[in-house]
C-alpha atoms as a printed R data frame, in Angstrom:
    type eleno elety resid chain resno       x       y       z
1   ATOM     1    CA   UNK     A     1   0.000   0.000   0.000
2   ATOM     2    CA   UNK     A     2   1.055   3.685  -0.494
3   ATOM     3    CA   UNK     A     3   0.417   6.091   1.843
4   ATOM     4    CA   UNK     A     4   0.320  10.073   0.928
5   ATOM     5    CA   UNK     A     5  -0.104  13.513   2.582
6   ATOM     6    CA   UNK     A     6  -0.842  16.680   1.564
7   ATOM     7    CA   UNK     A     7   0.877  19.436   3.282
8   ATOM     8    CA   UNK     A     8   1.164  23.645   2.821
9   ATOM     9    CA   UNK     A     9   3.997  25.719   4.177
10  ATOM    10    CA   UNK     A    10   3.205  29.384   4.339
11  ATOM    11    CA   UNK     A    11   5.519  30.410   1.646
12  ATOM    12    CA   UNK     A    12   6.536  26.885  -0.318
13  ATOM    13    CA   UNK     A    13   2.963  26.039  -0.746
14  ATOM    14    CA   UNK     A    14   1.474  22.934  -1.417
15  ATOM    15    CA   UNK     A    15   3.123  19.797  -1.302
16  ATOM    16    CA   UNK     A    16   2.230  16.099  -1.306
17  ATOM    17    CA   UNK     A    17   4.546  13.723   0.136
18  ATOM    18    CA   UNK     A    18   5.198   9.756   0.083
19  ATOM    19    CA   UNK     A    19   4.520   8.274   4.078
20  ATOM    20    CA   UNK     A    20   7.902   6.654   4.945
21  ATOM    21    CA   UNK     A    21   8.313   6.198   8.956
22  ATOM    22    CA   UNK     A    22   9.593   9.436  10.336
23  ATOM    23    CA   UNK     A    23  10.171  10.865   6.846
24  ATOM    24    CA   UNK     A    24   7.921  12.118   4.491
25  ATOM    25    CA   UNK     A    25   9.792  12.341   0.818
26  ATOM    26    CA   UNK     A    26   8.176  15.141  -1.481
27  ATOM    27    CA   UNK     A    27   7.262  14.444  -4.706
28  ATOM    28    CA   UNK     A    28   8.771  16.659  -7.527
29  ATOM    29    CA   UNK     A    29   5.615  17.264 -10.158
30  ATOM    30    CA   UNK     A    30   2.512  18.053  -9.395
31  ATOM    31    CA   UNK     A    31   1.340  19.523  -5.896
32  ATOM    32    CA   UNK     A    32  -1.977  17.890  -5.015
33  ATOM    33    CA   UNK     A    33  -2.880  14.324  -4.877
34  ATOM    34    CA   UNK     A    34  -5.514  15.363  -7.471
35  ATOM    35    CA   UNK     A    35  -2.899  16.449  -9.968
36  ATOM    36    CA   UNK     A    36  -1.674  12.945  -9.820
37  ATOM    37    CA   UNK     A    37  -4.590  11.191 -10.187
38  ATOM    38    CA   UNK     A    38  -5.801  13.233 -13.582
39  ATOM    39    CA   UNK     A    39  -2.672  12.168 -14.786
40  ATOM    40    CA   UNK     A    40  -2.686   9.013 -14.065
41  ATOM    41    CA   UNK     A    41  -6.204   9.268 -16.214
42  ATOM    42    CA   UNK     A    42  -4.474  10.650 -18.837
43  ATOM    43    CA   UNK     A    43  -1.708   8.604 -19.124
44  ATOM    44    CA   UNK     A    44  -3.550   5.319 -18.630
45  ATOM    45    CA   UNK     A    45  -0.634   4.601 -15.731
46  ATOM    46    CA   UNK     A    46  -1.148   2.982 -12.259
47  ATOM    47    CA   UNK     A    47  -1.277   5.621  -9.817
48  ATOM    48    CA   UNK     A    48   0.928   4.290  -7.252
49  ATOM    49    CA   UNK     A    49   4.155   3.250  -9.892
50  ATOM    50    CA   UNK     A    50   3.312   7.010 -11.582
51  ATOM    51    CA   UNK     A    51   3.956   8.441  -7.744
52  ATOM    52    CA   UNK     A    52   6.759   5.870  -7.367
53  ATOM    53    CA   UNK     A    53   8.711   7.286 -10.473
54  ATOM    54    CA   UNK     A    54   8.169  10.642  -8.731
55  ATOM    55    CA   UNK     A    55  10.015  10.882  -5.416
56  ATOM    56    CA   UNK     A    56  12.509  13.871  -5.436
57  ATOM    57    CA   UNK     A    57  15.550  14.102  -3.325
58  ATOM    58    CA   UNK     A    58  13.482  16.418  -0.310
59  ATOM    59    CA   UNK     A    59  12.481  14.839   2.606
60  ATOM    60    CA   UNK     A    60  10.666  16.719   5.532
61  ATOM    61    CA   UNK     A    61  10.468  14.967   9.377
62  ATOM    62    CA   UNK     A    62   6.995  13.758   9.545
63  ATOM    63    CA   UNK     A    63   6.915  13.902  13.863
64  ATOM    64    CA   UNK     A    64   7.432  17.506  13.776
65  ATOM    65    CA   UNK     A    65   4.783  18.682  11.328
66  ATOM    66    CA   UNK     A    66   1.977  15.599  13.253
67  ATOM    67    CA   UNK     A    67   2.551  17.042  15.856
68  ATOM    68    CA   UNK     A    68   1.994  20.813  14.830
69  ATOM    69    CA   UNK     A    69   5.489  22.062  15.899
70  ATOM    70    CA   UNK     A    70   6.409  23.197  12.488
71  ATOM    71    CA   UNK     A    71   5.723  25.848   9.262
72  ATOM    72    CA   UNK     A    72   4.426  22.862   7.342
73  ATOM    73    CA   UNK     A    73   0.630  21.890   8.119
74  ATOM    74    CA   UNK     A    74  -1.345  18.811   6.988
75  ATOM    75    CA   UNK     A    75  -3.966  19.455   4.451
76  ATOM    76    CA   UNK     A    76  -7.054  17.198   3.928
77  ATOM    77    CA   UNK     A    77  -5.502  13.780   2.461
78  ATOM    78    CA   UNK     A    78  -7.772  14.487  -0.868
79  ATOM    79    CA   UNK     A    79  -9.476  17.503  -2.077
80  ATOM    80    CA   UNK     A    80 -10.205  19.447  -5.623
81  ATOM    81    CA   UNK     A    81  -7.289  22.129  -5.252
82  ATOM    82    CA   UNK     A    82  -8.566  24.875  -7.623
83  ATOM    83    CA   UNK     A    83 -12.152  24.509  -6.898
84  ATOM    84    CA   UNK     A    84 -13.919  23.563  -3.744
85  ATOM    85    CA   UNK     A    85 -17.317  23.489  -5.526
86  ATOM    86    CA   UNK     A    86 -16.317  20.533  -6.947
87  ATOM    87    CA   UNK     A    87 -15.834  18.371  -4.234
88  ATOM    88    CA   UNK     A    88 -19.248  16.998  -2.945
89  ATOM    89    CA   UNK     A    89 -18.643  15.854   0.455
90  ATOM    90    CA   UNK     A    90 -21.110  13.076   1.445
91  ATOM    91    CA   UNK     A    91 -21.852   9.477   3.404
92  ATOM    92    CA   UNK     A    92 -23.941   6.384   4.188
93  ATOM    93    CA   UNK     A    93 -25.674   5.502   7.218
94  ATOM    94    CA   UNK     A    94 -27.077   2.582   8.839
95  ATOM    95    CA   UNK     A    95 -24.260   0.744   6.657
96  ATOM    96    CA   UNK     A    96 -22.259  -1.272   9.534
97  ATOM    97    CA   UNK     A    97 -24.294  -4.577  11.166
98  ATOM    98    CA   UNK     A    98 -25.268  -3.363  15.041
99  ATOM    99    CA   UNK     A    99 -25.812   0.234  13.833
100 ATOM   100    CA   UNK     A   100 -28.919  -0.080  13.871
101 ATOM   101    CA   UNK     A   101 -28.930   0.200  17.593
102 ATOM   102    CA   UNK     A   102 -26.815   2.821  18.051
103 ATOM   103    CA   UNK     A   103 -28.766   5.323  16.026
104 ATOM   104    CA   UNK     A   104 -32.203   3.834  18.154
105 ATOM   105    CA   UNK     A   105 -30.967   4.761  20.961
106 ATOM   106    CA   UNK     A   106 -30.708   8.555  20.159
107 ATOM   107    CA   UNK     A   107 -34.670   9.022  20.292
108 ATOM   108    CA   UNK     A   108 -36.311   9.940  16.817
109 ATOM   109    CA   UNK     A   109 -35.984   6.473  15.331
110 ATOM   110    CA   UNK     A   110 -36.953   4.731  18.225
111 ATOM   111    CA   UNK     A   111 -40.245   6.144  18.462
112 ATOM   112    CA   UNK     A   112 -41.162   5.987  14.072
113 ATOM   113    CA   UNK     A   113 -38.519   3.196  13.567
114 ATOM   114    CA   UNK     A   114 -38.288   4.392   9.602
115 ATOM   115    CA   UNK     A   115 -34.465   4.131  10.359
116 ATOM   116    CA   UNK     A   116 -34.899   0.684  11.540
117 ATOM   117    CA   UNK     A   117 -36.612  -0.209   8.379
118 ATOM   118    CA   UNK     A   118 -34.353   1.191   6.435
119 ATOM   119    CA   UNK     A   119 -30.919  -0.573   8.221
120 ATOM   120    CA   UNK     A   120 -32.843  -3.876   8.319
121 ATOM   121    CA   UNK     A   121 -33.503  -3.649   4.353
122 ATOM   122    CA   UNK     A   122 -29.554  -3.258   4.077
123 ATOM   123    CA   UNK     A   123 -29.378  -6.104   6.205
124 ATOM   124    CA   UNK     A   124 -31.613  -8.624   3.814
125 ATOM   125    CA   UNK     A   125 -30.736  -7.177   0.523
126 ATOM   126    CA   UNK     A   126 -27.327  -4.957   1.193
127 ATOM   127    CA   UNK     A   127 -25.264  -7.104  -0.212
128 ATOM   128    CA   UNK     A   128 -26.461  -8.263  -3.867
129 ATOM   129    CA   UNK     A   129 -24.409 -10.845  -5.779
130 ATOM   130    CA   UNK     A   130 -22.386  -9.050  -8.528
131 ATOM   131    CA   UNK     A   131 -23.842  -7.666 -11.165
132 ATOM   132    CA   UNK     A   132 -27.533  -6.772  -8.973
133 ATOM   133    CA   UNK     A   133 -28.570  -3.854  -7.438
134 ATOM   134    CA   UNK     A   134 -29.489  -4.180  -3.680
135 ATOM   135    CA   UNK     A   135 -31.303  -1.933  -1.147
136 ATOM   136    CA   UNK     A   136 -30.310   1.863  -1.279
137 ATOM   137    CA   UNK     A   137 -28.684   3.059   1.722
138 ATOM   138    CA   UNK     A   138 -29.357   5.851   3.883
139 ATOM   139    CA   UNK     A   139 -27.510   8.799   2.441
140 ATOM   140    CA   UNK     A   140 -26.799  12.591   3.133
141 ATOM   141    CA   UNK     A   141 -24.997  15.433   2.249
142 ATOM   142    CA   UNK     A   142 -22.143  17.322   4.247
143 ATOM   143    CA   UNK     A   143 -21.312  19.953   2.107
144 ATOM   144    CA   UNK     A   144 -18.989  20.808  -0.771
145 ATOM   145    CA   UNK     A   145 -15.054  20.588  -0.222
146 ATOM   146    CA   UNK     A   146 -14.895  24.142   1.722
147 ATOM   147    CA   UNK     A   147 -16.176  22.531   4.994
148 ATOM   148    CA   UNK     A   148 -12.788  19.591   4.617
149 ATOM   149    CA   UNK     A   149 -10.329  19.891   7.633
150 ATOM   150    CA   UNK     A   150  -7.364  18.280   7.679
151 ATOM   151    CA   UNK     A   151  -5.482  16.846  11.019
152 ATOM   152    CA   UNK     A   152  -4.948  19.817  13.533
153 ATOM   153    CA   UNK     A   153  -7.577  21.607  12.435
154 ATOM   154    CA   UNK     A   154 -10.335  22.328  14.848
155 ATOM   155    CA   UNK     A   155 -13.724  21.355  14.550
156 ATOM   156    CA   UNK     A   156 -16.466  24.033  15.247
157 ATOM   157    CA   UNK     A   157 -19.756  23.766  16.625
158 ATOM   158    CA   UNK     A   158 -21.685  26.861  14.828
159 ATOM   159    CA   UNK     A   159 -23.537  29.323  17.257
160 ATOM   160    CA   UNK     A   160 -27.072  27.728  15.600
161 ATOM   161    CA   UNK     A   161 -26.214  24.358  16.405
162 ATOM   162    CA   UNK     A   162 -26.808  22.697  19.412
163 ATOM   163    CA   UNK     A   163 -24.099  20.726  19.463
164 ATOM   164    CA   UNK     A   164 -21.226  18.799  18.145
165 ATOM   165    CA   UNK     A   165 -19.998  15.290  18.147
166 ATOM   166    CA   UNK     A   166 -17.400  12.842  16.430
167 ATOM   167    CA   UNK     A   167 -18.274   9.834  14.270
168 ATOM   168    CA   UNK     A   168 -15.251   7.723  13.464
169 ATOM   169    CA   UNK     A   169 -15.054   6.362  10.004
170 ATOM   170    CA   UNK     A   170 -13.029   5.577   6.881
171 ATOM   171    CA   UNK     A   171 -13.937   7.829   3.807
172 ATOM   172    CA   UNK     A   172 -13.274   6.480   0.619
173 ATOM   173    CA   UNK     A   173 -12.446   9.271  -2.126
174 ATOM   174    CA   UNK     A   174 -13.054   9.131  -5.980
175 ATOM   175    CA   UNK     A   175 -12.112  11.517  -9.306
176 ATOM   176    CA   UNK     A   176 -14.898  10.912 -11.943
177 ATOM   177    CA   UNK     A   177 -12.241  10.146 -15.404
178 ATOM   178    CA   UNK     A   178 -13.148  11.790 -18.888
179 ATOM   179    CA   UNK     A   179 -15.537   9.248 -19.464
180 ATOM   180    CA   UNK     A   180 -18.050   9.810 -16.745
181 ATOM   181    CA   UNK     A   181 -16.779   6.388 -14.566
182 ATOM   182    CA   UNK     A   182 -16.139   7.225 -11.240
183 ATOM   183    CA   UNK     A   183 -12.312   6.129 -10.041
184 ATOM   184    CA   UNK     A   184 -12.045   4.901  -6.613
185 ATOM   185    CA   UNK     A   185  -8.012   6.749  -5.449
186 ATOM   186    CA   UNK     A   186  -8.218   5.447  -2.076
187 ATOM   187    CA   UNK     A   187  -9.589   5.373   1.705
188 ATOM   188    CA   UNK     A   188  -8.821   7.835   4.569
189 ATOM   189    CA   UNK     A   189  -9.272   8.008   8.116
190 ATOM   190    CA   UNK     A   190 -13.108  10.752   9.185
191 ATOM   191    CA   UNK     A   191 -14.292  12.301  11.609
192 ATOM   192    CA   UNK     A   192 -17.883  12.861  10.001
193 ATOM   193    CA   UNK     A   193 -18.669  15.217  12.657
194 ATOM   194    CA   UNK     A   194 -22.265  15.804  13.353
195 ATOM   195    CA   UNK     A   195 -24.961  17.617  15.321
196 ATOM   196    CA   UNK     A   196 -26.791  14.564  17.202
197 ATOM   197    CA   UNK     A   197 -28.555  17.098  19.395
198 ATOM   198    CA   UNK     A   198 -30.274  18.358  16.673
199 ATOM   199    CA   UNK     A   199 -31.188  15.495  14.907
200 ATOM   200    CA   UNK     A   200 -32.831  13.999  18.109
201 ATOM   201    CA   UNK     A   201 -35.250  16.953  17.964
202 ATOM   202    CA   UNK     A   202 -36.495  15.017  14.785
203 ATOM   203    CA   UNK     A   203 -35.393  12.744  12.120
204 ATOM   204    CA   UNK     A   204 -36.245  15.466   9.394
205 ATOM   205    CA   UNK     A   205 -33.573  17.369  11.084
206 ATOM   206    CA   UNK     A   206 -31.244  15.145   9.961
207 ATOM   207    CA   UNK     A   207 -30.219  17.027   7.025
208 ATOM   208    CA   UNK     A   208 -29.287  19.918   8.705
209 ATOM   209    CA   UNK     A   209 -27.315  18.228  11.284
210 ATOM   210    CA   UNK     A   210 -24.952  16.178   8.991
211 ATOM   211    CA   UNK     A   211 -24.317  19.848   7.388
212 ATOM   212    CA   UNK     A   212 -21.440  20.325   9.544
213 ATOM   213    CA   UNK     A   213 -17.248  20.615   9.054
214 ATOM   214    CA   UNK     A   214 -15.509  17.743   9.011
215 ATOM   215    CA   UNK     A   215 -12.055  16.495   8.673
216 ATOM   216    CA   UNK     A   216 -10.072  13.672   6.967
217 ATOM   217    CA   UNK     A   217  -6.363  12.767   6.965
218 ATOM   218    CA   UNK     A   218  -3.949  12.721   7.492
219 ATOM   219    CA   UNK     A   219  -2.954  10.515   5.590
220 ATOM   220    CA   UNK     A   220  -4.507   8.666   2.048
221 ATOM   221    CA   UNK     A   221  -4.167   4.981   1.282
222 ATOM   222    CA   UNK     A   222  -3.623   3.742  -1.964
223 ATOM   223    CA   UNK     A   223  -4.238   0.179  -2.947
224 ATOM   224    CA   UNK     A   224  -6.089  -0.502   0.512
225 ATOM   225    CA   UNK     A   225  -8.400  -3.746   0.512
226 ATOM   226    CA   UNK     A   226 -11.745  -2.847   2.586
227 ATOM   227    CA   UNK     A   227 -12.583  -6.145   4.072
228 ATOM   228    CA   UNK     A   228 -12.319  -6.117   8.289
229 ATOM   229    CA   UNK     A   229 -10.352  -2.829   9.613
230 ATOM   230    CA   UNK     A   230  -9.777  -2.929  13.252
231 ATOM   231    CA   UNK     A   231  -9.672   0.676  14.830
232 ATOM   232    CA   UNK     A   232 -10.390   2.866  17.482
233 ATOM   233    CA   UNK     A   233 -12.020   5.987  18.770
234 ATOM   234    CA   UNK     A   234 -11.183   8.172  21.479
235 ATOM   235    CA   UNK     A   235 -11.991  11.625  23.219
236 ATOM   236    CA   UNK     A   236  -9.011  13.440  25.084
237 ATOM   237    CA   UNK     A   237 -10.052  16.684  27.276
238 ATOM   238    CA   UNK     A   238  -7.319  18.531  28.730
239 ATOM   239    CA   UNK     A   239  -4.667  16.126  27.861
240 ATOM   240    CA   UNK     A   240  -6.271  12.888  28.979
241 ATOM   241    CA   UNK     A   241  -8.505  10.150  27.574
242 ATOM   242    CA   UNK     A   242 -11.656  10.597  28.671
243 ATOM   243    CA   UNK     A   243 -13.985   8.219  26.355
244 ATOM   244    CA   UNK     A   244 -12.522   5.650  24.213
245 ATOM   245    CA   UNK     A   245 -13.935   2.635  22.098
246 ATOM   246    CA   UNK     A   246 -12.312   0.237  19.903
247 ATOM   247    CA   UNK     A   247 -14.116  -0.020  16.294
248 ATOM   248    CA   UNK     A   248 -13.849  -1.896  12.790
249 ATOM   249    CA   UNK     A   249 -15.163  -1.179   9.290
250 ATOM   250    CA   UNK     A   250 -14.857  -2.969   6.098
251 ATOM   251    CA   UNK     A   251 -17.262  -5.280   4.344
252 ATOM   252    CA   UNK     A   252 -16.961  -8.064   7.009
253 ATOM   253    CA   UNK     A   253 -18.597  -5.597   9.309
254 ATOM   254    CA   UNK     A   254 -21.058  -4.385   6.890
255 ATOM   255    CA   UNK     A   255 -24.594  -5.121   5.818
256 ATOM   256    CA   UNK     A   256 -23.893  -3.406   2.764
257 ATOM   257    CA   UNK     A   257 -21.191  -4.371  -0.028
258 ATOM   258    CA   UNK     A   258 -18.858  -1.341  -0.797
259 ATOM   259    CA   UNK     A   259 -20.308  -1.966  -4.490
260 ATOM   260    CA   UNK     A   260 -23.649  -1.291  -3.482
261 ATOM   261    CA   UNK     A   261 -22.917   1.941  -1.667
262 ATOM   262    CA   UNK     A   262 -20.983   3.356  -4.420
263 ATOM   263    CA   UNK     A   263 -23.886   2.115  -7.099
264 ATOM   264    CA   UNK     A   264 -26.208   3.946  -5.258
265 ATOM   265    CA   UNK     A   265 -24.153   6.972  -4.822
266 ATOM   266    CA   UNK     A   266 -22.821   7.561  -8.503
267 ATOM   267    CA   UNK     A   267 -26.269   6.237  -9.837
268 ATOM   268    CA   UNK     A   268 -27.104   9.739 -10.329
269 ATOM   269    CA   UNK     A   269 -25.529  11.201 -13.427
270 ATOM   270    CA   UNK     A   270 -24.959  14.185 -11.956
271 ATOM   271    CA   UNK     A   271 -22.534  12.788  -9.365
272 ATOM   272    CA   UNK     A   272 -19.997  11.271 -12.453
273 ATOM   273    CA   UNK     A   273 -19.550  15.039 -13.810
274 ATOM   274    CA   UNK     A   274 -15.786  14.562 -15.652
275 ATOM   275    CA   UNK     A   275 -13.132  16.130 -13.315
276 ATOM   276    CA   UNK     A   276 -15.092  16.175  -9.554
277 ATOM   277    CA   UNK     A   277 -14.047  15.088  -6.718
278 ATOM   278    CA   UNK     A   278 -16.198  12.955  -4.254
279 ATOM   279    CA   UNK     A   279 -15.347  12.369  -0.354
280 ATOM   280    CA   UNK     A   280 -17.785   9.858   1.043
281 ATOM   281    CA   UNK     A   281 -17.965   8.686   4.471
282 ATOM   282    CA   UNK     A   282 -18.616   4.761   5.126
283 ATOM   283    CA   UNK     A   283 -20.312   4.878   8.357
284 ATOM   284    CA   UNK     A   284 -19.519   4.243  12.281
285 ATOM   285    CA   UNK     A   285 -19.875   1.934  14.394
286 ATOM   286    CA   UNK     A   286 -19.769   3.679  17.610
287 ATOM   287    CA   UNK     A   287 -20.268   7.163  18.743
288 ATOM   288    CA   UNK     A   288 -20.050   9.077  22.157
289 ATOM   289    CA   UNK     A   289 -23.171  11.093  21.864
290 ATOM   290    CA   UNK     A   290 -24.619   7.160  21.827
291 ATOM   291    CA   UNK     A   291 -23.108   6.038  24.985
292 ATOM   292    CA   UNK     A   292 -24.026   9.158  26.706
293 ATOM   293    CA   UNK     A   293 -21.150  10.969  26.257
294 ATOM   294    CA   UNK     A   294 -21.607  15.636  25.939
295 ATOM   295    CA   UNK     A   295 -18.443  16.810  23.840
296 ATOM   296    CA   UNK     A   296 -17.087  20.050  25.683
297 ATOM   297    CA   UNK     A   297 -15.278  23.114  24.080
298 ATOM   298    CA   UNK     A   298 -11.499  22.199  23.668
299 ATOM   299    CA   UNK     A   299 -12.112  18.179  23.862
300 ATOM   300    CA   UNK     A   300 -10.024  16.608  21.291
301 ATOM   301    CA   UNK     A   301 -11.015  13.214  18.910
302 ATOM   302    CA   UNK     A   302  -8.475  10.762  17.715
303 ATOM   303    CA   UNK     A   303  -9.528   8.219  15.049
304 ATOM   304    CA   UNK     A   304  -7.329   5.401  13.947
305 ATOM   305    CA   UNK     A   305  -7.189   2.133  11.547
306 ATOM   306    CA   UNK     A   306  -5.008  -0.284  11.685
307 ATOM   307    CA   UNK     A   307  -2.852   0.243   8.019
308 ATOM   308    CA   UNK     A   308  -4.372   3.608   7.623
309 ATOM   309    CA   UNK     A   309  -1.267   5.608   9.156
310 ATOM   310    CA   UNK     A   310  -1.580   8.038  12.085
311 ATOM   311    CA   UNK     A   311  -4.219   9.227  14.046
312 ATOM   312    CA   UNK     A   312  -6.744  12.050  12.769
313 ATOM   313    CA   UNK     A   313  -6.749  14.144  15.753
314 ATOM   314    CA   UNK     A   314  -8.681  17.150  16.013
315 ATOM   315    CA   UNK     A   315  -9.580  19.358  18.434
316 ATOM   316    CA   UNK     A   316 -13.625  20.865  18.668
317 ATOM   317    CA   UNK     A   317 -14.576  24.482  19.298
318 ATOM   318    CA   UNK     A   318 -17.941  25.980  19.924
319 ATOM   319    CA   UNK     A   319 -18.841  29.447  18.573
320 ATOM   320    CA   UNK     A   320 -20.647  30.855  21.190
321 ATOM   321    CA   UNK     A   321 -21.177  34.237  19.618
322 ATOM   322    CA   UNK     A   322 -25.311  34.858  19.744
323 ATOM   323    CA   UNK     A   323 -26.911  34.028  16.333
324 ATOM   324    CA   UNK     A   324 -27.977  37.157  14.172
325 ATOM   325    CA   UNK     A   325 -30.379  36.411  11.427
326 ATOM   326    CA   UNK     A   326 -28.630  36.659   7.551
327 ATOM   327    CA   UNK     A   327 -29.731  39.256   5.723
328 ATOM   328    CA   UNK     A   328 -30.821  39.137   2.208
329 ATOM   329    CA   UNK     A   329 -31.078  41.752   0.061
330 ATOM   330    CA   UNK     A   330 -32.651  42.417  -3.179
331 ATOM   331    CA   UNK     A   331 -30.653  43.163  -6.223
């Protein structure tokens, strides 16, 4: 497997870099992760042996920058570098077998069970045999590639929400090629941060409350099998661990096929638009806000998979500035 970041110094710019232990060895052409993976389209080359051929002589000391004591910062582990826009920032729910009872026990779906019915259809008829189309997951939108964090980066609760909480997952990321197919590049470590709070109000909040920041990173795997991923969650306030669970993904864990997610999500024509970028979250399997657990202002999440490279860490901050009605104004 090949593991990349994608860093920015204040003056250098943007870099991507090949994971090697403590060292992290630029690569000389292009300066996103995306710029190697359109060229890879173009030149009909496997991405990993074009980024092989591509190591310069630069190295940088990957401890420093993880741990946020240098000029270099980690960027998101994918994004669409020139245009934001372009990057539709999504997920699945209800995907990963148990699930079920997680999201029950937040209130809504308890009482109308339609999320029940909708995680137990994955379970008979998530996993079609190839070539069939199974039972469409739950799915929402997060927002377009400006609301992408990378590791570091904080996480805010806005001033309208009414609150904040991790959800640990692998996102896998996708460039749609010339043609319209969608290209899978790889799988990252999420936090697919969310506003249980509000979606407890109702389920028809739940829209709103997956509309949140998020962050991925920091790094991207390349050539990544998604079959059982062993993992692990964990909250950190003031320094020390104060919630923790150990987690897996991958289709062994699933009661939906990877295939069938990704039919379902690039069934509609306007998601294979030539040139966009897609980030889309797989789903948890565990969650604080679940077991009870009230995120504070300056708690930190770490997420980790085994073979996935370091920890996402990320600290959360609330806005607590009063909300003020937006304006609009005629032309």
């Amino acid at each position: 497997m090949t593991r990349l970041v994608q860093l920015e110094h204040p003056v250098k710019g943007r870099r991507v870099a090949l994971v090697d232990g403590a060292k992290l060895h630029l690569l000389a052409t292009h300066r996103s992760v995306y710029g190697f993976a359109t060229t890879a389209l173009q030149t009909e080359l496997p991405l990993e042996g074009l980024i092989a051929q591509d190591i310069s002589q630069l190295s940088l000391p990957y401890d420093e920058i993880y741990e946020l004591r240098s000029e270099w910062r980690l960027l998101p582990a994918f994004d669409h570098p020139d245009e934001p826009a372009r990057c539709l920032v999504s997920g699945t729910g209800l995907t990963h077998l148990g699930s079920g009872s997680g999201r029950a026990t937040t209130g809504e779906d308890a009482k109308i069970t339609d999320g029940m019915r909708l995680y137990q259809a994955g379970v008979e008829n998530g996993r079609p045999a190839p070539g069939g189309v199974g039972a469409a997951p739950e799915w929402f939108y997060k927002g377009s590639g400006s609301i992408l964090r990378g590791h570091g980066d904080p996480l805010v609760v806005p001033n309208y929400a009414l609150g904040g909480g991790e959800e640990a997952e692998l996102a896998a990321v996708y460039i749609i090629d010339p043609g319209g197919v969608p290209r899978r590049v790889g799988f990252t470590p999420g936090n697919e941060f969310t506003d249980h709070r509000t979606r407890k109000l109702n389920s028809l909040y739940h829209a709103g409350a997956k509309h949140r920041s998020c962050s991925i990173g920091p790094e991207l795997t390349v050539g990544a099998e998604f079959s059982s991923i062993p993992g692990s969650v964990s909250l950190h306030r003031s320094g020390q661990p104060v919630w923790s669970r150990e987690i897996a993904t991958g289709e062994q864990h699933m009661c939906h096929s990877l295939a069938n997610l990704e039919h379902h999500h690039f069934k509609y024509e306007d998601h294979r638009r030539p040139g966009d970028v897609h980030i889309h979250f797989l789903g948890a399997t565990a969650f604080s806000f679940a077991a009870g657990f009230a995120i504070e202002d300056g708690d930190e999440a770490a997420i980790e998979f085994d073979g996935f490279g370091r920890a996402l860490r990320n600290p959360v901050k609330f806005d607590r500035r009063p909300e003020q009605p937006i304006a609009v104004k005629s032309i």
